[in-house]
Structure formats: structure tokens, C-alpha cells
N, C-alpha and C positions, 0 to 999 in steps of 0.2 A: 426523556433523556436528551439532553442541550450538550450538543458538539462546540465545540470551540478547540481553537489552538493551542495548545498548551507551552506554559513558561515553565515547567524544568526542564532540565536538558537530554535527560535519557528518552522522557516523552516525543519531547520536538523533534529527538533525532529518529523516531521509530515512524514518524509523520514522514519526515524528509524524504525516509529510506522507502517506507511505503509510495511515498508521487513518485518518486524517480521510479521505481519497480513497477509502475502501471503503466508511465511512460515510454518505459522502455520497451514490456511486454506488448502493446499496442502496436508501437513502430516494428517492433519484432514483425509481429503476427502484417501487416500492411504489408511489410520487405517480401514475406513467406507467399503471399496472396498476390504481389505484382510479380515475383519469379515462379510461380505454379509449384511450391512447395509446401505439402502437408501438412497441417496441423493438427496431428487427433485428437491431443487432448490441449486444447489453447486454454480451457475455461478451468484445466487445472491447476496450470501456470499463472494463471491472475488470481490464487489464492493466498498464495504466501505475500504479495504486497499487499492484498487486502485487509489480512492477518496484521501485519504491522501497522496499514493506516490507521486499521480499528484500536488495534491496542493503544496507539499514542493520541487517540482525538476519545476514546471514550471513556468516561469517568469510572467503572466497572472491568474497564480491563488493563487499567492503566499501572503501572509496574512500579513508578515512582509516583505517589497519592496526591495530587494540587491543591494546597492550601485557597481556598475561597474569601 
């Protein structure tokens, strides 16, 4: 299974949403970890942008189909 970028746009944009969401949860979880604020479930929070990365980079879960 060969990852790549994808060029339709509902794809690229689930890619987008997924870095920014891993992004963010990271700095999240860093903020939470320098102010001694708990995390309990941090590994369930970095699911849903993974969910999106995956869906818009992998050929199998991809929602608009890329022509090759």
C-alpha cells in the first residue's frame, strides 16, 4: 500500500485537517505536560486526526477514488 498525496480535493483536504489535528493535539498535550495538567486519555484524542490522515493519504479509505 504506496501513501502519497492526494490531488482531489475532498482527499487533500482530510490530509490538511488530519497535520493540522496532530499538530495541534501534540502542542495541546506539551501546554497540558509544562502546566502539570492531566491527560488521561491523550492517545484517544490523536485518533480522530489520524482517522482523517489515513483516510485522505490511503488508497482504501479514500472517499473521493484518484484516478492513476
Amino acid at each position: 500500500m504506496k501513501l502519497h498525496l492526494p490531488k482531489r480535493w475532498f482527499n487533500r483536504l482530510l490530509c490538511y485537517a488530519g497535520c493540522f489535528g496532530l499538530v495541534f493535539q501534540v502542542t495541546a498535550a506539551i501546554h497540558a505536560w509544562w502546566y502539570n495538567i492531566p491527560l488521561d486519555y491523550f492517545w484517544w484524542m490523536l485518533l480522530a486526526p489520524l482517522l482523517c490522515l489515513l483516510s485522505g493519504l490511503s488508497p482504501a479509505l479514500q472517499i473521493q477514488k484518484e484516478h492513476h
